[in-house]
C-alpha positions in Angstrom: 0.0 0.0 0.0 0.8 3.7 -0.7 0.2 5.3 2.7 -0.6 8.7 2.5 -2.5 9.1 5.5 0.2 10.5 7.8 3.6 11.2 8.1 4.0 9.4 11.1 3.6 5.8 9.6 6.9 6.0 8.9 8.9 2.4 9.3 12.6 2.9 10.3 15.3 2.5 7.5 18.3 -0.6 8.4 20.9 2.5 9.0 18.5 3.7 11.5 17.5 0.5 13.0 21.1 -0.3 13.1 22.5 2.5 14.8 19.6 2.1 17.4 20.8 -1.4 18.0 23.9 0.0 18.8 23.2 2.4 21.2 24.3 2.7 24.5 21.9 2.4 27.3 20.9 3.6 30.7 18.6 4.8 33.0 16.8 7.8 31.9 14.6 8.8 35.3 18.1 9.1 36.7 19.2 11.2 33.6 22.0 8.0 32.9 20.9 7.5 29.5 24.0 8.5 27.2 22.2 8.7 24.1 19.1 10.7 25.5 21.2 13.3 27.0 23.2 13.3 23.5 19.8 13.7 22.4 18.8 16.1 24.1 21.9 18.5 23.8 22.4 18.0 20.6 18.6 19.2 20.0 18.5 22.1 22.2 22.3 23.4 20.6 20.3 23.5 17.1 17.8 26.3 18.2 20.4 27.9 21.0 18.1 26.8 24.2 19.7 25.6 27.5 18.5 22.1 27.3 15.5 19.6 26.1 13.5 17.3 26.9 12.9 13.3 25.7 9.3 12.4 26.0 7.0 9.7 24.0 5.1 12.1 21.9 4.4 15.9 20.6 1.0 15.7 22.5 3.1 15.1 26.2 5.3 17.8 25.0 3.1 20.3 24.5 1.0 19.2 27.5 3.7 20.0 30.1 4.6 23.0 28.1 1.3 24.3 28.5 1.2 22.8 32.1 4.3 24.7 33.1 3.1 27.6 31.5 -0.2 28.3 33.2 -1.9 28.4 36.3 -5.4 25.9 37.3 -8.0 29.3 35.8 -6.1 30.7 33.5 -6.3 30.8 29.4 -4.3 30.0 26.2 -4.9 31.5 23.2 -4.8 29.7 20.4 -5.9 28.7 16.7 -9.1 27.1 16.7 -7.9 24.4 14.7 -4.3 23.9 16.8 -3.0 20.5 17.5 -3.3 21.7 21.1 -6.2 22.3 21.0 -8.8 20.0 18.4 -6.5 16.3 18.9 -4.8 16.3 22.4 -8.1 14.9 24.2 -9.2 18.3 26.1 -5.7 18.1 27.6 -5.8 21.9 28.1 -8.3 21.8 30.2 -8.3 18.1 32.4 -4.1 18.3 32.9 -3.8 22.1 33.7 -7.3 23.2 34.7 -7.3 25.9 32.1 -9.2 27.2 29.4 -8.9 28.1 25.6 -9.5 31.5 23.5 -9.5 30.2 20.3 -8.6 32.1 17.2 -9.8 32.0 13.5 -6.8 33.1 11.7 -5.4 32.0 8.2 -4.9 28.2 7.9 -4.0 27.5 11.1 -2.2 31.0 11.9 -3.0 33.7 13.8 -1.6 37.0 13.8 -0.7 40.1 16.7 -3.9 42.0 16.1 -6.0 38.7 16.7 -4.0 38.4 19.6 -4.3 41.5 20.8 -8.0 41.1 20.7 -8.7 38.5 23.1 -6.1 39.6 26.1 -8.6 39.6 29.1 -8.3 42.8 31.4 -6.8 41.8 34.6 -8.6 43.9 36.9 -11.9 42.3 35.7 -12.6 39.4 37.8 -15.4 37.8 35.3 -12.4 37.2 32.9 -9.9 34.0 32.9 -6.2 35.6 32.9 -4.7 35.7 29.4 -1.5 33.3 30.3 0.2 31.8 27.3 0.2 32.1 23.9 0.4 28.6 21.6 1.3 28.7 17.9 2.0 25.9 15.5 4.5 26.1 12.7 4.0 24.2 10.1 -0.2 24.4 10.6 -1.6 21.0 9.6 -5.3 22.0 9.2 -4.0 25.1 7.2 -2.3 22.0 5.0 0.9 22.3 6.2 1.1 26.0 6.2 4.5 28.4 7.1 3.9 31.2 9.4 5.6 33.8 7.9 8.9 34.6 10.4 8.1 38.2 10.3 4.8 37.8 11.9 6.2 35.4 15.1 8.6 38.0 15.6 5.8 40.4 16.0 3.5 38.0 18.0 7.3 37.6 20.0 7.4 41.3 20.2 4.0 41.4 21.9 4.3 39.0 24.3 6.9 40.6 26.0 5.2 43.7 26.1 2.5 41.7 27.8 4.5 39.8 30.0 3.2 36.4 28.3 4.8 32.9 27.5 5.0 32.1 23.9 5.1 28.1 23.1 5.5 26.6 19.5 4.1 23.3 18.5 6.9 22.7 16.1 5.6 19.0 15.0 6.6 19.8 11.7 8.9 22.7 12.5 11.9 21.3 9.9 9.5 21.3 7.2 8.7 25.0 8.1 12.7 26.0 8.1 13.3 23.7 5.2 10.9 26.1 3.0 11.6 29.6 4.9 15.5 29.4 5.5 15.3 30.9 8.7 18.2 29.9 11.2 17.2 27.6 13.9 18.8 29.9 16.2 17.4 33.0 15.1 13.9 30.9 15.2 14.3 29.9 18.5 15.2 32.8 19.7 11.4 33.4 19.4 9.5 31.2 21.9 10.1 30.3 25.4 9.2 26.6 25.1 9.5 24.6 22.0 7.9 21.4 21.0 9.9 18.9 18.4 7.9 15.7 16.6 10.8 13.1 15.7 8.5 10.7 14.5 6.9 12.6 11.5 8.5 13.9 8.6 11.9 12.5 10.4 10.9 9.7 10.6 11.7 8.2 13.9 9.6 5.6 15.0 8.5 7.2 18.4 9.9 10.4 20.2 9.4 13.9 20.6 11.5 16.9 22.5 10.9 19.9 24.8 12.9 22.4 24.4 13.8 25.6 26.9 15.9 26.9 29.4 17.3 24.6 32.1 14.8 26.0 34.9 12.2 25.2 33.0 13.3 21.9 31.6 13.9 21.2 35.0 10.4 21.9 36.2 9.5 20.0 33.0 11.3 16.7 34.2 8.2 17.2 37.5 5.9 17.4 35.0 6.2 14.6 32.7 7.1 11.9 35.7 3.4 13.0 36.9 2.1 12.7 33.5 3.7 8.7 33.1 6.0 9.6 30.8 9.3 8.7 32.8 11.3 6.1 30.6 14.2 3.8 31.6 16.5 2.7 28.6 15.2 5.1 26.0 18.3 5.3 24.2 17.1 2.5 21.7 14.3 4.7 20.8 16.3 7.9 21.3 19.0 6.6 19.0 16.6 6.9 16.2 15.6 10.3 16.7 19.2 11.3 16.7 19.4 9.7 13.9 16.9 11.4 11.8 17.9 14.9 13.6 21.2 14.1 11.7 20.7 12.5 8.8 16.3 13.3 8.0 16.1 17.2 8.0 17.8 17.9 4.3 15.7 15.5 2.4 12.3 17.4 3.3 12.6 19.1 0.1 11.5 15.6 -1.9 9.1 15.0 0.5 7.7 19.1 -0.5 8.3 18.2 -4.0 6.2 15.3 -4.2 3.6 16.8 -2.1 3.4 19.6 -5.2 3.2 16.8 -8.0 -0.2 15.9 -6.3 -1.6 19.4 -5.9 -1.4 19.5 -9.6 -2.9 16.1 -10.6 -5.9 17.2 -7.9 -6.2 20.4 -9.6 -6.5 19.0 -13.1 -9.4 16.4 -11.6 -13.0 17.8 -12.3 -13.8 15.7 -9.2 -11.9 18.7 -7.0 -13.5 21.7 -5.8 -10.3 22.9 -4.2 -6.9 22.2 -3.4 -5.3 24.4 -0.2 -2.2 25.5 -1.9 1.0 23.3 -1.1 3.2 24.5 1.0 5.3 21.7 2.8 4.1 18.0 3.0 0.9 18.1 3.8 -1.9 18.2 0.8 -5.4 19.2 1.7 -8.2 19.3 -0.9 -12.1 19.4 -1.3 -13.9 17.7 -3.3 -17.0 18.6 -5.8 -19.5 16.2 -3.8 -19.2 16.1 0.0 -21.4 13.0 0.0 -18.7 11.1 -2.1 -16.1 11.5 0.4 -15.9 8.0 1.6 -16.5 6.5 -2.2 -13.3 8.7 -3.2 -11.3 7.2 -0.5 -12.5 3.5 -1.3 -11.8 4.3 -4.7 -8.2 5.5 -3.8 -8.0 1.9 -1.3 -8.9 0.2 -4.4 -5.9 1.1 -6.1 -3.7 0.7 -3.0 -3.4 4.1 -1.9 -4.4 5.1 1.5 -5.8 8.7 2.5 -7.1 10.2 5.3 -10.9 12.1 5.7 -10.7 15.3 7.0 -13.9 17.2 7.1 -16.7 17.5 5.5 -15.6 16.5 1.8 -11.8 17.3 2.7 -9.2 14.5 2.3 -5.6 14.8 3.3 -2.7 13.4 1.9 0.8 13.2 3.4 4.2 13.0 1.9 7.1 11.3 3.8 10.2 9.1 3.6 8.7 6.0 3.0 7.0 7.5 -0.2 9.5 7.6 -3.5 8.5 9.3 -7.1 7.3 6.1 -8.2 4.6 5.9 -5.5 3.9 9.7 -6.5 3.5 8.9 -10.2 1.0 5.6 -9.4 -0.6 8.3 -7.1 -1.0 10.8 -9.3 -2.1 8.2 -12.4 -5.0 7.1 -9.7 -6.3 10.5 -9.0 -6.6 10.8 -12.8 -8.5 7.9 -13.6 -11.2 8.5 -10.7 -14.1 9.5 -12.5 
């Protein structure tokens, strides 16, 4: 099968598997682990932050981000349609007691004056206290949208002013800096707590990092031992983010090419309505008849191609490592015989 349903389905490569056969192990709760800590400095020297974190996924990340963050009463703003918010089970609310302003935006990005609009007044006691600001770089339900780096500085800009935290779910971030160039230090720079997926476009099998400075790392270490998410030997699995940290980040340009050759085989189908413009990886498109969603994707199946429902009448598609051109041209021969 052609999976084009996520980027995380990912199976690890032989180099990968064998260099996580190879290394060294020890106990992580006790911060023994030789290859998590390499791990983790190794990520945090990429943006320029103090240290990072290891935990099992982007959702514990950004949960004890958040968690850190705010206080039991307090709100986040964020996109309406942030990972943080629409697929982390009401985390927000049942780990850290706190609620959500949610923001419309521009595929999945929000801007300073949108910001600027929901800040509750302090002295008003009928208001939850403004506390954090989230974003999410590259924005999945915008179909893998880039925030343009000019705007987070402003949004960077404004939090100070305001005295307010500014966290980045950076599942996808290296598919953002592959297209945008910016320099991981100069990005950053930006944001007081940053969220790394290994297991996406990286391709790692399981893994994601925290990033920040080493009080709040620290604090975060509390945090994620409440949550479950202490590991013992996690160098196996850490090996194969470091791996991909090294090795993964360059080749996200095929992955953006590919994910381009389908936007214009969608766009020359009579069946689509509308393709969201392709940005990165991710491809987002509408079809004609909302009502045939589920025949489209059978259809697709059919041909041995998975993809993913995502909305009324939207279907996603997702390019990663484990898809060549060849898969792409099979794809893009399907989409053209669907009638």
């Amino acid at each position: 099968m052609i999976d084009l349903r996520s980027d995380t389905v990912t199976k690890p490569e032989k180099k990968m598997l064998d260099y996580m056969f190879q290394a060294k192990l020890g106990d992580d709760v006790f911060e023994e682990d030789p290859t998590v800590n390499e791990l983790q400095d190794y990520a945090a020297s990429l943006f320029g932050k103090e240290s990072a974190l290891y935990c099992s996924s982007g959702t514990q990340t950004n949960q004890i981000a958040i968690n850190l963050h705010v206080n039991p009463g307090g709100e986040v703003i964020c996109h309406k349609d942030s990972h943080v918010f629409k697929y982390e089970g009401g985390g927000i609310a049942k780990n850290s007691g706190a609620s959500t302003r949610t923001v419309s935006g521009d595929r999945g990005r929000i801007t300073v004056d949108e910001i600027e609009n929901w800040i509750n007044p302090e002295n008003d006691v009928h208001y939850p206290l403004t506390q954090l600001v989230s974003i999410e770089d590259t924005a999945n339900r915008g179909g893998g949208a880039v925030y343009d780096f000019n705007e987070i500085v402003r949004i960077r800009a404004f939090c100070n002013k305001m005295n307010l935290p500014l966290h980045l779910d950076g599942a996808r971030v290296f598919n953002a800096l592959t297209e945008n160039q910016i320099d991981y230090k100069t990005y950053g720079k930006q944001f007081d707590s940053i969220s790394i997926c290994l297991s996406k476009g990286l391709g790692a099998p399981v893994g994601s990092l925290l990033l920040g400075d080493n009080d709040f790392i620290n604090r975060a270490k509390r945090v994620r031992k409440v949550f479950g998410g202490g590991m013992r030997q996690a160098g196996i699995i850490a090996a194969g983010g470091l791996f991909a940290l090294k090795n993964n980040v360059n080749r996200l340009t095929i992955d953006h090419q590919h994910a381009k050759q389908l936007e214009k085989a969608l766009n020359a189908s009579s069946l689509i309505k509308d393709v969201i413009p392709v940005e990165t990886n991710i491809v987002v498109f509408e079809l004609n008849d909302h009502k045939r969603t589920n025949e489209y994707i059978s259809a697709l199946e059919n041909h041995g191609i998975l993809a993913l429902t995502f909305g009324k009448g939207m279907i996603r598609m997702v390019t990663h490592l484990d898809i060549d051109q060849s898969a792409i041209h099979k794809t893009c021969e399907c989409i053209h015989s669907i009638v």
